[in-house]
Steps between C-alpha positions, in 0.01 A plus 500: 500500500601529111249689292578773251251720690560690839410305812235697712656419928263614793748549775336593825713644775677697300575817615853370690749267533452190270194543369640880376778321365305250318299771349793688396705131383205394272386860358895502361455134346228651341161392694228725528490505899196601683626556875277489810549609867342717778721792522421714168782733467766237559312328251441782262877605481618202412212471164663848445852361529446186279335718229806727550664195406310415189290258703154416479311528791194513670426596897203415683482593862368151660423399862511143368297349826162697360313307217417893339884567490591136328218567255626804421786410425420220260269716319783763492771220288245407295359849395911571455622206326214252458643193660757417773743253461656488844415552820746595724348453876778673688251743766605383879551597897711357746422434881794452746299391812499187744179334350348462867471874532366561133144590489301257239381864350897571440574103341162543322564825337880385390314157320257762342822688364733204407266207403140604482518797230762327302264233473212765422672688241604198308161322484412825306792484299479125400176508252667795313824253475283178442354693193851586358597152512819621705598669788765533818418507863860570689423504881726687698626253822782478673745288670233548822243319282736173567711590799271653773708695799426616825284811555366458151284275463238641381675673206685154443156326524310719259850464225472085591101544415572700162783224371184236597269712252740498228606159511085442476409734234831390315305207438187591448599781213761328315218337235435861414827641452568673829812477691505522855876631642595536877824721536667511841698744559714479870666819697443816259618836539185695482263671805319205514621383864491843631126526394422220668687542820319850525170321423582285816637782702206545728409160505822336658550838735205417678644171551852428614479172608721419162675791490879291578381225221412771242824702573730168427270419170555842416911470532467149332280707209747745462780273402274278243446856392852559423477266198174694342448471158350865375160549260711522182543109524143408553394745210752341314413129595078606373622609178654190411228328606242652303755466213563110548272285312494265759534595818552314818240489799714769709784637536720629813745773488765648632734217480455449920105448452618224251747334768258549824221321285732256400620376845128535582465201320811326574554559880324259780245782623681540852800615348375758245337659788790521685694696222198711369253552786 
């Protein structure tokens, strides 16, 4: 975005991996950043450590799946700054489970966290965007919101769900100045997948039916993991984003994420699952 004036970014999951480095990419390009997530004193350190910096910043401890928290914080960037000109929906949770053995509580709760309050937060955000004449939505996907894997669907399906949203409400903004941006990023190095695999711990011990199938998806993880990108890229990737005048629908990054999307589209189906699944 090119204004002379600061551009106000609501970044939710914030307090680690990319969404910490986002905060801390955009506070140094000179946004006024106002950073969300659960865990306050991750959260809190790093408003200290951007200020540190010479940053602006603003931290708002948000469970982002209650409408009181989302409210909150939308009250809280606009009592700060007095708009918001990006929204940065980066908040998720992973699931590694077999989806027959996945409770519909579990695959409801993910959806609540991945899909359902993105959606939420952003319906409160558009009118305050709509009145500005101008505004950013950058949805943060992945490679799993095109290329769905064994053992997560229902991760994958909630990322495929969010890329359907945006491509929607792409449309449906654009006569009012909003962009709508879908970044994927593939294999990170952050605690992401370790979160996740904890948060299915108990789940797939009480099951072992799959146990062989998850342990050679787990070896075949570990070398896609080998070519990780790290949270410096991504951070980098939004803040020429939000810089471009004209941005494209999404973007993938590292460069892998580009290629495995790429042969997505080129390969006859049976033979991209052979290499990738």
């Amino acid at each position: 975005m090119q204004s002379s004036q600061r551009s106000v970014v609501v970044i939710t999951g914030a307090s680690s991996g990319i969404g910490a480095e986002i905060a801390q990419r955009l506070a140094a390009d000179g946004c006024d950043v106002v950073i969300a997530a659960r865990r306050s004193e991750r959260l809190i350190r790093l408003e200290s450590d951007i200020k540190l910096k010479g940053g602006s910043a603003v931290a708002i401890t948000t469970d982002i799946t209650q409408i009181d928290d989302r409210r909150r914080l939308v009250d809280a960037a606009l009592n700060a700054f007095n708009r918001i000109d990006v929204l940065i929906n980066n908040a998720g949770a992973g699931l590694r489970a077999p989806l027959e053995i996945t409770p519909l509580e579990i695959i409801r709760a993910n959806f609540e966290t991945n899909l359902f309050a993105h959606i939420a937060l952003t319906q409160l955000i558009i009118p305050i965007m709509r009145a500005q004449g101008s505004g950013r939505i950058i949805n943060m996907s992945s490679v799993a919101g095109r290329i769905a894997r064994p053992f997560s669907s229902v991760y994958d399906a909630s990322k495929h769900a969010l890329e359907a949203v945006s491509d929607s409400w792409r449309k449906e903004l654009a006569p009012f100045g909003i962009r709508v941006i879908v970044i994927q990023p593939g294999f990170i190095q952050t605690e992401f997948r370790d979160v996740a695999k904890q948060a299915s711990e108990s789940l797939c011990n009480k099951h072992q039916e799959y146990a062989r199938f998850m342990d050679q998806q787990a070896i075949k993880d570990a070398r896609m993991r080998r070519l990780a990108g790290t949270p410096q890229q991504i951070a980098n990737l939004v803040s020429s984003v939000i810089k471009d005048h004209n941005p494209s629908p999404r973007y993938a990054a590292p460069w892998f994420a580009r290629v495995a999307l790429g042969l997505k589209k080129m390969l006859p189906e049976k033979l991209f699952n052979r290499l990738f699944s």
